[in-house]
N, CA, C and O of each residue as an XYZ file, in Angstrom:
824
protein
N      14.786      6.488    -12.424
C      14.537      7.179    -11.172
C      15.844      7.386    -10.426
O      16.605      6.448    -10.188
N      16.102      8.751    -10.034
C      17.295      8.765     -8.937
C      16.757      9.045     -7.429
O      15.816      9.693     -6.972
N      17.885      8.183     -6.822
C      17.546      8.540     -5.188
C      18.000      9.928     -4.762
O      18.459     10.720     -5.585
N      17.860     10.237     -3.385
C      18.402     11.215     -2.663
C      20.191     11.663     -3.041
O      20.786     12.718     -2.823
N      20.566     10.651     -3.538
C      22.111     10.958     -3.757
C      22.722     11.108     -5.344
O      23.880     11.300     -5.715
N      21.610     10.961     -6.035
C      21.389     11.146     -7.928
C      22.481      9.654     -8.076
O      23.677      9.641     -8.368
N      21.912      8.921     -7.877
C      22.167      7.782     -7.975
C      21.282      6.618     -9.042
O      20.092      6.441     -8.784
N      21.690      6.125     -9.806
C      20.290      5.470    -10.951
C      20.121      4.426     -9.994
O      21.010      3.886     -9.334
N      18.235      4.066     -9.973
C      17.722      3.202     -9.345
C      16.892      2.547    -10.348
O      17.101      2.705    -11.550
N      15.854      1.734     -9.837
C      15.424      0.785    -10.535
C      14.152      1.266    -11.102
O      13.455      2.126    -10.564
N      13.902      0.720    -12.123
C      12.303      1.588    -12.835
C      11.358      0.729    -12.104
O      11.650     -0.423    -11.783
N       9.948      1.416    -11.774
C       9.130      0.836    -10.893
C       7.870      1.649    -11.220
O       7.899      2.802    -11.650
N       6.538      0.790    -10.927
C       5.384      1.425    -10.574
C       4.663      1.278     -9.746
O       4.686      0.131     -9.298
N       3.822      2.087     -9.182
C       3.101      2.340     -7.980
C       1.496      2.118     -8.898
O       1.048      2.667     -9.904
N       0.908      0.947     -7.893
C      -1.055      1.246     -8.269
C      -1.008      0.882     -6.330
O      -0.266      0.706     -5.364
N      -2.279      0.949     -6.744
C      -3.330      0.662     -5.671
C      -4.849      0.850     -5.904
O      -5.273      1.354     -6.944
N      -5.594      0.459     -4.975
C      -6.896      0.391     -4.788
C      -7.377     -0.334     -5.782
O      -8.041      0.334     -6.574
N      -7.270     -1.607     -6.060
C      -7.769     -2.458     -7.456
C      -8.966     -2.781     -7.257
O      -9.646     -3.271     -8.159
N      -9.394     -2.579     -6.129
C     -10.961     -3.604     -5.713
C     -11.499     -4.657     -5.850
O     -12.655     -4.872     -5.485
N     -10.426     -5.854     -6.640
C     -10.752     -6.745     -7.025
C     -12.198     -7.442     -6.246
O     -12.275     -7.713     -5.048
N     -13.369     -7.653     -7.359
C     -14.610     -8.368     -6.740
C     -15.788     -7.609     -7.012
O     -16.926     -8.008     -7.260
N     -15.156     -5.992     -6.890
C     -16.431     -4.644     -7.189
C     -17.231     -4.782     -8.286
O     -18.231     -4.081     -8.135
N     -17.241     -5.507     -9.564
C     -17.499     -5.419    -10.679
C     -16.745     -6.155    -11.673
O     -15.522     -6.254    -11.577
N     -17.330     -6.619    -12.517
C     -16.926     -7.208    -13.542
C     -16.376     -6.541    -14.399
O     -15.706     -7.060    -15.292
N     -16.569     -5.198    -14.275
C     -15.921     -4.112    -15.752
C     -14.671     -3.856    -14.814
O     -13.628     -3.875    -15.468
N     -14.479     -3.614    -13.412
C     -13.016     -3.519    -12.494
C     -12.190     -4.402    -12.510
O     -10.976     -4.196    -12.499
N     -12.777     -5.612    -12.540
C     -11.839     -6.787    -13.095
C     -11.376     -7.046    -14.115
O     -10.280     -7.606    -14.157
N     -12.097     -6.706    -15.304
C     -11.793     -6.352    -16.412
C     -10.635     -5.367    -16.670
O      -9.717     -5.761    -17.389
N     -10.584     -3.976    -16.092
C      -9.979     -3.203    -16.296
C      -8.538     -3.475    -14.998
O      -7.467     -2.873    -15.067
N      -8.734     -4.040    -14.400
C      -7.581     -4.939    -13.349
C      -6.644     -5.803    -14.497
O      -5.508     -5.909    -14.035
N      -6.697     -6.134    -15.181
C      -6.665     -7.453    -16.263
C      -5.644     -6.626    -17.024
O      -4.427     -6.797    -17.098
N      -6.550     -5.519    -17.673
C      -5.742     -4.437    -18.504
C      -4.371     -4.188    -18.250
O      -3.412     -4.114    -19.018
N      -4.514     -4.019    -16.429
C      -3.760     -3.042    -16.123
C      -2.318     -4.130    -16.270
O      -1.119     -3.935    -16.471
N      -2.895     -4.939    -16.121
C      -1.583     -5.903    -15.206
C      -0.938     -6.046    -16.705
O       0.205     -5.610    -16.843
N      -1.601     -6.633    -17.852
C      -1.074     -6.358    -19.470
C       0.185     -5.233    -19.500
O       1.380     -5.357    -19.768
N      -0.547     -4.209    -19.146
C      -0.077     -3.007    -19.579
C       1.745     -2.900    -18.635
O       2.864     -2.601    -19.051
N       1.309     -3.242    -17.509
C       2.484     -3.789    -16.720
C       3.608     -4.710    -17.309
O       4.784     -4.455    -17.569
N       2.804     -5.976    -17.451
C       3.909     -6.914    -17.632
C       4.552     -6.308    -19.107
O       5.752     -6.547    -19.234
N       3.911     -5.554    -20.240
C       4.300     -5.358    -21.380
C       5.512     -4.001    -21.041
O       6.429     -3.759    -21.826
N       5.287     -3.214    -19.730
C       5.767     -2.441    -19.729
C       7.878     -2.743    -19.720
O       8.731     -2.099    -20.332
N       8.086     -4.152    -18.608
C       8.709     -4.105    -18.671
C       9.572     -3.875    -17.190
O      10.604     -4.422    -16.803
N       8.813     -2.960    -16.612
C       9.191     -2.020    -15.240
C       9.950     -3.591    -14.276
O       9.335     -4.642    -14.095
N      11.032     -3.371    -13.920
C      11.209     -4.215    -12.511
C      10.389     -4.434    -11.452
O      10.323     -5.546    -10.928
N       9.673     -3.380    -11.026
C       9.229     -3.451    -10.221
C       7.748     -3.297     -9.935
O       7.259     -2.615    -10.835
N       6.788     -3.680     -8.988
C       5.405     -2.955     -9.219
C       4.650     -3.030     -7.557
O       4.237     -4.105     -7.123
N       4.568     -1.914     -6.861
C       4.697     -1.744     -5.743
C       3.219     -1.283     -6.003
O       2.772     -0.506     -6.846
N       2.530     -2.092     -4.896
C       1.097     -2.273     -4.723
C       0.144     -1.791     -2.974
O      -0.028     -2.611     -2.072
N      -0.219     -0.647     -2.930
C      -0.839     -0.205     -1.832
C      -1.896     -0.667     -0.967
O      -2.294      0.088     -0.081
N      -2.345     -1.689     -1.096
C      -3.789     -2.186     -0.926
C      -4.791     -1.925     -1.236
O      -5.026     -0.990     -2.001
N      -5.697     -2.701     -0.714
C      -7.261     -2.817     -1.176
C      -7.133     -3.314     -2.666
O      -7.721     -2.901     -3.665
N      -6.270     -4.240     -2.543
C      -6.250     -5.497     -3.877
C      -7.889     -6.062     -4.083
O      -8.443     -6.255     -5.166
N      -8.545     -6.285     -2.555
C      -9.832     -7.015     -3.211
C     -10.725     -5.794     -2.646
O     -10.363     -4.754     -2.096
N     -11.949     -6.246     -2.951
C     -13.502     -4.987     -2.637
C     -13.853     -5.680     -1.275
O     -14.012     -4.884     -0.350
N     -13.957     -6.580     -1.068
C     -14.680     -7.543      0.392
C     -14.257     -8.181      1.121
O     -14.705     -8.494      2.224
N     -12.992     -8.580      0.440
C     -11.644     -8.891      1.523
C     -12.518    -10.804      1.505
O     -12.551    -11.576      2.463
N     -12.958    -10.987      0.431
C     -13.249    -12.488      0.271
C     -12.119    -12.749     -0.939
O     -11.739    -12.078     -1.898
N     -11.632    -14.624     -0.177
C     -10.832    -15.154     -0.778
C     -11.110    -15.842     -2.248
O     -10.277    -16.540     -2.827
N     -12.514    -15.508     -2.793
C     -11.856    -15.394     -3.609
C     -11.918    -14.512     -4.658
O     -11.715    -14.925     -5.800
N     -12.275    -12.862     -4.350
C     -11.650    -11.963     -4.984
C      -9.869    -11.657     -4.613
O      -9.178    -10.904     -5.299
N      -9.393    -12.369     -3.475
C      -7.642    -13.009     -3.657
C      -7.358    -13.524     -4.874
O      -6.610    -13.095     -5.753
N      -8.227    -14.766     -4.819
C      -7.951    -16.011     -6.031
C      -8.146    -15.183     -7.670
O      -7.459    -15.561     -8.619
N      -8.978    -14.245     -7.788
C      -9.285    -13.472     -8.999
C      -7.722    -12.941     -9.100
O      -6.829    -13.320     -9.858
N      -7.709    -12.140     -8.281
C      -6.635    -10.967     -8.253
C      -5.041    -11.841     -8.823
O      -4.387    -11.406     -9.771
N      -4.584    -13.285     -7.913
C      -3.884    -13.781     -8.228
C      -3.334    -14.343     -9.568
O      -2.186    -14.421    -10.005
N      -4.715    -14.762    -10.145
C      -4.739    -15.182    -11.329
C      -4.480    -14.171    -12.191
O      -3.379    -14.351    -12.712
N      -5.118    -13.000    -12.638
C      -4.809    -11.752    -12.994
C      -3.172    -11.682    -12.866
O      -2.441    -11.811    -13.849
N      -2.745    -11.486    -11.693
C      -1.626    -10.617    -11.621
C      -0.298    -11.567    -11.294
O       0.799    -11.165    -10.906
N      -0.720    -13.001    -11.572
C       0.167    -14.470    -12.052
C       1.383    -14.105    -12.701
O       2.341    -14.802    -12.367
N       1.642    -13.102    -13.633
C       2.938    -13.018    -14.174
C       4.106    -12.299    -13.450
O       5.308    -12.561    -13.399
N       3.188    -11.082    -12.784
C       4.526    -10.585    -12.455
C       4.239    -10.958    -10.817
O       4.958    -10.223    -10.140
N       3.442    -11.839     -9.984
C       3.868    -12.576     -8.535
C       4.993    -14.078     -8.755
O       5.744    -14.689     -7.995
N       4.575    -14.232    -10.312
C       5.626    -15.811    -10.916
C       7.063    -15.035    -10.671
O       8.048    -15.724    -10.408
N       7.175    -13.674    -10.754
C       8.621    -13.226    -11.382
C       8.898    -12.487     -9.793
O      10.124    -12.403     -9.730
N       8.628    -12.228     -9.200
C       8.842    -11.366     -7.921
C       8.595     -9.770     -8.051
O       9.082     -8.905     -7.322
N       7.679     -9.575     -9.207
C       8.345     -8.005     -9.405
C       6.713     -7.419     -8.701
O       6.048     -6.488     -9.153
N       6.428     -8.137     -7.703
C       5.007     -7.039     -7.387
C       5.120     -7.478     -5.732
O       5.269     -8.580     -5.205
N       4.986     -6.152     -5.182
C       5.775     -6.137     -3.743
C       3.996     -5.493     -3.220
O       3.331     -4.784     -3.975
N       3.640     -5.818     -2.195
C       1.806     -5.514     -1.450
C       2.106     -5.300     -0.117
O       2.990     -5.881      0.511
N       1.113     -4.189      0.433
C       0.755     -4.619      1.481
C      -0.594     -4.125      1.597
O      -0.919     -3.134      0.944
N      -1.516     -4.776      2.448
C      -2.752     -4.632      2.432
C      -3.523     -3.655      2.664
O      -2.783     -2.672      2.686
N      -4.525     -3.346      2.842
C      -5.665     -2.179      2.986
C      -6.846     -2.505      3.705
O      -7.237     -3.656      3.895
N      -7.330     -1.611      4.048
C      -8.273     -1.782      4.905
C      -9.956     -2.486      4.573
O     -10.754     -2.947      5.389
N     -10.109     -2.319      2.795
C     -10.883     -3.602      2.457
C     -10.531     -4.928      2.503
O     -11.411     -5.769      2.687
N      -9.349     -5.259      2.361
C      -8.593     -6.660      2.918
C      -8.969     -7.366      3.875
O      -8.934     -8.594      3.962
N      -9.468     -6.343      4.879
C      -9.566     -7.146      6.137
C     -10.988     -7.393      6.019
O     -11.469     -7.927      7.019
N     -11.517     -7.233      5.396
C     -13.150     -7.364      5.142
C     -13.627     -8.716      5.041
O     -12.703     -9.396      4.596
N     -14.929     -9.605      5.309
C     -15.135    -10.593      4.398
C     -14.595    -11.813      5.154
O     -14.986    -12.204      6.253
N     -13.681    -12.324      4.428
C     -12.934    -13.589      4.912
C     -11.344    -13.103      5.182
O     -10.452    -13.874      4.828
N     -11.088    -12.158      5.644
C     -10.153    -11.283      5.825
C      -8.602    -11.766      5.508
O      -7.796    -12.248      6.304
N      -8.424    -11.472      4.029
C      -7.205    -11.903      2.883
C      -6.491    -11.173      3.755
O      -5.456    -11.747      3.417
N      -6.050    -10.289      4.720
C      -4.763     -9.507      4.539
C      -3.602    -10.152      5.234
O      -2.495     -9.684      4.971
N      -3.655    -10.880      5.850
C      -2.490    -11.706      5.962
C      -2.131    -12.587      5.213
O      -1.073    -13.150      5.490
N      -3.000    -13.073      3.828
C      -2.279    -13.510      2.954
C      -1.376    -12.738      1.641
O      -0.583    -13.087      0.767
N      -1.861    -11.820      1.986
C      -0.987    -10.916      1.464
C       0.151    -10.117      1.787
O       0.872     -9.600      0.934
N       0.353     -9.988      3.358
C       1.136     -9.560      4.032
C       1.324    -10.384      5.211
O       0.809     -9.932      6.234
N       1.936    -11.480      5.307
C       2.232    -12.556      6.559
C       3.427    -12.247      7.554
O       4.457    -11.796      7.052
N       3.377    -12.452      8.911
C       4.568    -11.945      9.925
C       4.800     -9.978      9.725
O       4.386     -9.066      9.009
N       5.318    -10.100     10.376
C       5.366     -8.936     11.217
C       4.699     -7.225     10.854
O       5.462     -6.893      9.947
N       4.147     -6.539     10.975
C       4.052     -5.139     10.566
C       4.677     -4.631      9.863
O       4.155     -4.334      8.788
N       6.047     -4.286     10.086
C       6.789     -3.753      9.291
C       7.859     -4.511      8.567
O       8.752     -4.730      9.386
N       8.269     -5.173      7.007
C       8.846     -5.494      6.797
C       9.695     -4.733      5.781
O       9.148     -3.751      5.279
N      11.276     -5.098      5.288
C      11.820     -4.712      4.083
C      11.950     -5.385      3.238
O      12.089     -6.581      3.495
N      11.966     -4.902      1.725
C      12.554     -6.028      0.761
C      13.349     -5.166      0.084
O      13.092     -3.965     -0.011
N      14.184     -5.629     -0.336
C      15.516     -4.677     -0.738
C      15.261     -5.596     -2.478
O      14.702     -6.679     -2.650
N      15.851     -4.749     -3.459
C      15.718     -5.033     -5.143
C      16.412     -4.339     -5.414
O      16.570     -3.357     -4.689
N      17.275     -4.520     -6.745
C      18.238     -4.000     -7.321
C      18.082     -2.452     -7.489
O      17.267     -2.017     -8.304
N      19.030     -1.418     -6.552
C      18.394     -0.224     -6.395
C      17.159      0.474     -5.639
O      16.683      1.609     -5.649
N      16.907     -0.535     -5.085
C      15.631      0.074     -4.240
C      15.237     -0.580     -2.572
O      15.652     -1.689     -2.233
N      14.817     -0.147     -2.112
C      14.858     -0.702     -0.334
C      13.511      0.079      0.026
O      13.140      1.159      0.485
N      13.068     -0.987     -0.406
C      11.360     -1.023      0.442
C      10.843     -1.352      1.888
O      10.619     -2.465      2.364
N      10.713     -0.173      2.445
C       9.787     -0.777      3.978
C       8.563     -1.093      4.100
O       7.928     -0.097      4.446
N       7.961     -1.934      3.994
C       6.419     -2.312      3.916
C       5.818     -1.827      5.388
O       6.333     -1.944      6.501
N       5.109     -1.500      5.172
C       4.028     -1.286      6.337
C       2.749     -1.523      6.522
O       1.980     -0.738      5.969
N       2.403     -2.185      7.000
C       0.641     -3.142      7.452
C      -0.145     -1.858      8.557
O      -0.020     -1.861      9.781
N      -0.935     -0.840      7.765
C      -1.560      0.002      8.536
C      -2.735     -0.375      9.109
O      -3.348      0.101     10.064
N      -2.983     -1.369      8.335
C      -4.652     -1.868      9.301
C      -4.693     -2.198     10.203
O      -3.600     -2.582     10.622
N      -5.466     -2.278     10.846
C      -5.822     -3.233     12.205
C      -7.513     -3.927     12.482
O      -8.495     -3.975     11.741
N      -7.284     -4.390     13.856
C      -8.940     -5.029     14.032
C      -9.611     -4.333     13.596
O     -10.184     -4.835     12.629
N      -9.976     -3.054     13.847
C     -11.176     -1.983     13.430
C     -11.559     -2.164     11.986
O     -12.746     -1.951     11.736
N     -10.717     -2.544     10.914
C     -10.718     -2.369      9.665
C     -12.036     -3.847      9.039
O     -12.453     -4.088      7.906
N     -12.326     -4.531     10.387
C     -13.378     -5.722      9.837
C     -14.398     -5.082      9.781
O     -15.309     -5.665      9.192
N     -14.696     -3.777     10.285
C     -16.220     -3.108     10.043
C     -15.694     -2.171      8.797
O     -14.556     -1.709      8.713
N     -16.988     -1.947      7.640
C     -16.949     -1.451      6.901
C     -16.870     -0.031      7.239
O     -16.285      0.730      6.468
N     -17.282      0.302      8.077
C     -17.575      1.783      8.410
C     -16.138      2.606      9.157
O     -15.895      3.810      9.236
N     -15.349      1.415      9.638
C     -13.636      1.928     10.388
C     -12.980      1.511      9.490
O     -12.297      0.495      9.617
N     -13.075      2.529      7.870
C     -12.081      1.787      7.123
C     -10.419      2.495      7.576
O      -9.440      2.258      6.868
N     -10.325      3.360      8.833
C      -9.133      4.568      8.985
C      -8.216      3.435      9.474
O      -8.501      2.376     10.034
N      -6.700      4.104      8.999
C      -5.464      2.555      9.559
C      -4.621      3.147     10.690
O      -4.653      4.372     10.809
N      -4.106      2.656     11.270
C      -3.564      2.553     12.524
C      -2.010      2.530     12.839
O      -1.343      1.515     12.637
N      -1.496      3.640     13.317
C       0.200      3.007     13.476
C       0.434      3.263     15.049
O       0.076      4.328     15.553
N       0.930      2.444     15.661
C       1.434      2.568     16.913
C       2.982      3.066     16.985
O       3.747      3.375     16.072
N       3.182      3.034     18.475
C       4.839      3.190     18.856
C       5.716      1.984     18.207
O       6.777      1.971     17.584
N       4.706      0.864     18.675
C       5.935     -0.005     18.208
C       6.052      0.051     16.686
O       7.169      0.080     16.170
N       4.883      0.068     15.913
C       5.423      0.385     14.122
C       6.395      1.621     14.171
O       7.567      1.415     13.857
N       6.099      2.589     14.452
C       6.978      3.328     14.599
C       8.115      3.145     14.700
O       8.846      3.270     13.717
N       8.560      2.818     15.834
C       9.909      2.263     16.054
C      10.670      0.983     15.328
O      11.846      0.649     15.469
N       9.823      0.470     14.647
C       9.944     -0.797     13.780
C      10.172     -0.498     12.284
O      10.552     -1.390     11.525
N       9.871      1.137     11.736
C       9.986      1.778     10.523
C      11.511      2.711     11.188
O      12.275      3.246     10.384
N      11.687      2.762     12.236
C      12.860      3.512     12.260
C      13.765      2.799     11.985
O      14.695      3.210     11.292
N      13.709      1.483     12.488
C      14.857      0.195     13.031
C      15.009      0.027     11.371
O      16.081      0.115     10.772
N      13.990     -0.177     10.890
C      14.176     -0.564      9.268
C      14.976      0.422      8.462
O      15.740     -0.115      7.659
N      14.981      1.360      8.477
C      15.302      2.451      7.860
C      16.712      2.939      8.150
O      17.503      3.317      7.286
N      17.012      2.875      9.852
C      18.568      2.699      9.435
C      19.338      1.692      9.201
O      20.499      1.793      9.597
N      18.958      0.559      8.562
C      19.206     -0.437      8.140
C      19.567     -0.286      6.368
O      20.348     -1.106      5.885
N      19.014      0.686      5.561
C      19.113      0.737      4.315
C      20.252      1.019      3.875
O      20.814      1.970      4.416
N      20.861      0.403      2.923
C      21.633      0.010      2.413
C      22.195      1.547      1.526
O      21.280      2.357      1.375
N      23.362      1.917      1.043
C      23.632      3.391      0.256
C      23.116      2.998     -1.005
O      22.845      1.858     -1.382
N      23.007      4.131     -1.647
C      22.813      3.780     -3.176
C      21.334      3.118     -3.838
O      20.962      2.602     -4.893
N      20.813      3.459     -2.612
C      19.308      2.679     -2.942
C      18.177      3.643     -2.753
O      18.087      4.350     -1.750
N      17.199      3.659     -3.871
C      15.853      4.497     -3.326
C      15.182      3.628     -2.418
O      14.618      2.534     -2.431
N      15.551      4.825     -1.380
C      14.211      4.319     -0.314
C      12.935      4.554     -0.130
O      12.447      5.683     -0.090
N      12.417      3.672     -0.027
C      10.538      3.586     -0.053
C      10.052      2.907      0.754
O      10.369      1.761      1.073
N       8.832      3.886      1.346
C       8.522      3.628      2.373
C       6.573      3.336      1.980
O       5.894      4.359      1.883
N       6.017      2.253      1.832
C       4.680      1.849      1.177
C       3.770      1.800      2.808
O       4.267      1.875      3.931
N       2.415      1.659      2.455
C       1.792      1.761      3.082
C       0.312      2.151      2.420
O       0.328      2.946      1.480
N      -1.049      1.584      2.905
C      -2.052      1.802      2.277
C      -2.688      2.832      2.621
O      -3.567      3.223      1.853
N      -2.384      3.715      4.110
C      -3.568      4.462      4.710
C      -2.562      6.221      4.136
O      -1.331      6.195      4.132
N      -3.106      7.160      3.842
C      -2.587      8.394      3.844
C      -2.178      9.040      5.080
O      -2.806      9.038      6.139
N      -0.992      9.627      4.821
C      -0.522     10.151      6.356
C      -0.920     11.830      6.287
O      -0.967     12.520      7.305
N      -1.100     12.175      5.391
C      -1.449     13.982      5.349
C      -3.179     14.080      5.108
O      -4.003     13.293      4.640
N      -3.242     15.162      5.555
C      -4.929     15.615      5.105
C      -4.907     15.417      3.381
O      -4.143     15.779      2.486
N      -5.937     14.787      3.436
C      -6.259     15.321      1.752
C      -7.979     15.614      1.271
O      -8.919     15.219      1.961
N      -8.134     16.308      0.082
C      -9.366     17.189     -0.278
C     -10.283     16.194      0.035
O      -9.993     15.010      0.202
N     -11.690     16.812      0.136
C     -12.719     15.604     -0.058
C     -12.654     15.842     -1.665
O     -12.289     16.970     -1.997
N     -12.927     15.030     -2.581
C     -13.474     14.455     -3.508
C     -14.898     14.569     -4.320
O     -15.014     14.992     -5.470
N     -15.887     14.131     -3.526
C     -17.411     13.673     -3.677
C     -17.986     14.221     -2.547
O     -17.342     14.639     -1.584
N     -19.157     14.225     -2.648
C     -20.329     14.216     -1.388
C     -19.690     13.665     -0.188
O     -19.252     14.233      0.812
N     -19.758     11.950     -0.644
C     -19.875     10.904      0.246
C     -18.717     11.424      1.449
O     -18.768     11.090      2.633
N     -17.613     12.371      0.795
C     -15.839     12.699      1.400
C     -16.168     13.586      2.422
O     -15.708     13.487      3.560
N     -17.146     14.672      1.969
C     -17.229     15.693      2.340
C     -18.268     15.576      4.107
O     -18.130     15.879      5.293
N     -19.292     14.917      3.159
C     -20.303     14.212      4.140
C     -19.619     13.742      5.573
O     -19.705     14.351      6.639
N     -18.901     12.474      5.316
C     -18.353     11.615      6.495
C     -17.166     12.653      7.149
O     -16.827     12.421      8.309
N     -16.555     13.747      6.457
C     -15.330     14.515      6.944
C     -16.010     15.877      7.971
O     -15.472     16.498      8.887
N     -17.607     16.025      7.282
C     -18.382     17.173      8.386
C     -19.168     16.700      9.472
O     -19.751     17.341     10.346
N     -19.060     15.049      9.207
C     -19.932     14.095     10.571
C     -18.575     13.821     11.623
O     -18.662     13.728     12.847
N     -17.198     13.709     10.743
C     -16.241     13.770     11.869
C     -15.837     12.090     11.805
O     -14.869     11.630     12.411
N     -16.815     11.228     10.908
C     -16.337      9.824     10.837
C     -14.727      9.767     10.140
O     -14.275     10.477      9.241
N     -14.148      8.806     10.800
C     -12.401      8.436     10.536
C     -11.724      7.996      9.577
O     -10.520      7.941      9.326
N     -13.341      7.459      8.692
C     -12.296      6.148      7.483
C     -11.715      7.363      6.521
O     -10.613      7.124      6.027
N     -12.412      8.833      6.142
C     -12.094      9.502      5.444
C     -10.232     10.481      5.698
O      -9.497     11.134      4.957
N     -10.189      9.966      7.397
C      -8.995     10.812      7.891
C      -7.890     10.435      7.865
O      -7.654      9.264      8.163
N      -7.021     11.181      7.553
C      -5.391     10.652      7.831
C      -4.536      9.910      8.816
O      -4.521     10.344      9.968
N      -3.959      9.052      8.578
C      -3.548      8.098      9.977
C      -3.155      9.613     11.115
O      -2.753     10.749     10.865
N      -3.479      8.971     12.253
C      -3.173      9.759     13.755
C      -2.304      9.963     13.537
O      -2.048     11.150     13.334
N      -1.236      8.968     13.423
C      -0.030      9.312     13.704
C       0.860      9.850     12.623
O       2.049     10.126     12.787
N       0.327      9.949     11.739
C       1.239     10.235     10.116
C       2.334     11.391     10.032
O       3.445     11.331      9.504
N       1.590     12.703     10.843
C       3.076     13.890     10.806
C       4.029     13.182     11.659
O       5.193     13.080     11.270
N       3.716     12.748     12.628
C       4.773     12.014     13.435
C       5.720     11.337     11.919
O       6.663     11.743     11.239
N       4.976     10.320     11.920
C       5.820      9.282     11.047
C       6.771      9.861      9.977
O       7.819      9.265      9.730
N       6.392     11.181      9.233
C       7.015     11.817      8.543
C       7.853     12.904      9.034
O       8.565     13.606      8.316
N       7.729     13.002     10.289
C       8.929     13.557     11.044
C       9.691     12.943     11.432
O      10.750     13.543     11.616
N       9.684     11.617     11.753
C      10.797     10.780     12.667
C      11.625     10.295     11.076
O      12.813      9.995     11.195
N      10.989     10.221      9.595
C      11.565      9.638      8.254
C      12.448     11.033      7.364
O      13.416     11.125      6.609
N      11.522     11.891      7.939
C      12.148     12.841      7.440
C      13.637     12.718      6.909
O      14.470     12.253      7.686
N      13.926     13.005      5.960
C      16.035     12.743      5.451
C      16.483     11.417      5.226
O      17.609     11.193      4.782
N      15.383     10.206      5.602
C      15.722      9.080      5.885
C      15.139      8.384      4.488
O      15.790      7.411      4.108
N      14.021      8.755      3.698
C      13.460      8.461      2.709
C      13.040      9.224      1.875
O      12.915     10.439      2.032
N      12.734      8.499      0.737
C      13.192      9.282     -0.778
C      11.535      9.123     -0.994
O      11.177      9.588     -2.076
N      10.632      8.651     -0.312
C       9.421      8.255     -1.017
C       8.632      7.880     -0.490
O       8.674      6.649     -0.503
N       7.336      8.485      0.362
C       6.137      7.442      0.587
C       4.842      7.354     -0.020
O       4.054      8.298     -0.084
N       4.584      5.900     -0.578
C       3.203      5.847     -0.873
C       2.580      5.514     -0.555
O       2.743      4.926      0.514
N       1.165      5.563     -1.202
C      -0.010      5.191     -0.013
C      -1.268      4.956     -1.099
O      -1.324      5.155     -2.312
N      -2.044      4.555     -0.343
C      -3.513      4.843     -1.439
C      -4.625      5.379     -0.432
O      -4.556      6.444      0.181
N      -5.938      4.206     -0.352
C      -6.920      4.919      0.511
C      -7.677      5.086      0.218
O      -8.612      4.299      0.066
N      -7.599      7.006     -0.163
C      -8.285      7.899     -0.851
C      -8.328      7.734     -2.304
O      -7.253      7.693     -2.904
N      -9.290      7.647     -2.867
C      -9.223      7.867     -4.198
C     -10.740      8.054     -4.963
O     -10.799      8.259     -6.175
């Protein structure tokens, strides 16, 4: 992968939405994935949330065990989702202290971002949340990045419109309900990053 400056960075992959807890054939195929990972090799493995389905600890404890090799090695970087907060609400064990954090890796400079909030304990407000101060807390981070590094900017909630999908997308997007909508603030956020980053991901939708 090259950054903004054709610079070699670090090989990496992006999942999200694992659901760990939904099913026994998802866990199953969670299992796969992480195989397919650790065999891959990749440095890195940058994870969007909604790791568990109910945000009970112990579809955490599943997920951990599963994905034991590469949290033993450091190479799997999270931040949570808005099923997280569900349940017995894992997402601060997955993402502890502050909203916005960085982790910098050989070639790469990650800003984590924690889009959920309170609303996200009802099933029905699964939509995530960024304020001024994240805002200003993804700026502070960002001119902080280091040259020579892809910058990435993670996060679980989508910041642009995207298609409905299914019924269920279409349904909740013509009733006007939120969990289906793009963070409020997202063009913002991609205007104030604009030139500043090489990359944002997200999950959510899927």
């Amino acid at each position: 992968t090259l950054n903004r400056r054709g610079s070699a960075v670090a090989r990496f992959a992006h999942i999200s939405d694992l659901h760990f807890g939904r099913s026994a054939e998802n866990d199953a195929r969670g299992r796969r994935l992480c195989e397919t990972l650790v065999e891959s090799g990749l440095e890195q493995i940058l994870l969007t949330g909604d790791v568990t389905h109910r945000g009970l600890a112990r579809e955490l404890a599943t997920f951990e065990d599963v994905f034991a090799p590469l949290l033993a090695e450091g190479r799997l970087i999270v931040v949570p989702g808005n099923h997280d907060c569900l349940g017995d609400d894992v997402s601060q064990a997955l993402m502890s202290g502050p909203r916005v954090q960085t982790t910098i890796r050989p070639g790469l400079f990650i800003v984590r971002v924690n889009s959920t909030a309170p609303h996200n304990r009802s099933w029905l407000n699964g939509h995530g949340s960024l304020d001024e101060g994240d805002l200003a807390a993804i700026d502070a981070a960002l001119a902080a990045a280091p040259p020579h590094h892809l910058v990435i900017v993670t996060l679980h909630h989508h910041v642009l419109p995207m298609p409905e999908e299914h019924a269920v997308e279409r349904l909740s997007s013509w009733l006007g309900f939120q969990f289906t909508s793009e963070l409020r603030r997202g063009r913002e956020l991609l205007a104030r990053i604009r030139g500043r980053c090489d990359l944002v991901l997200h999950g959510h939708r899927h």
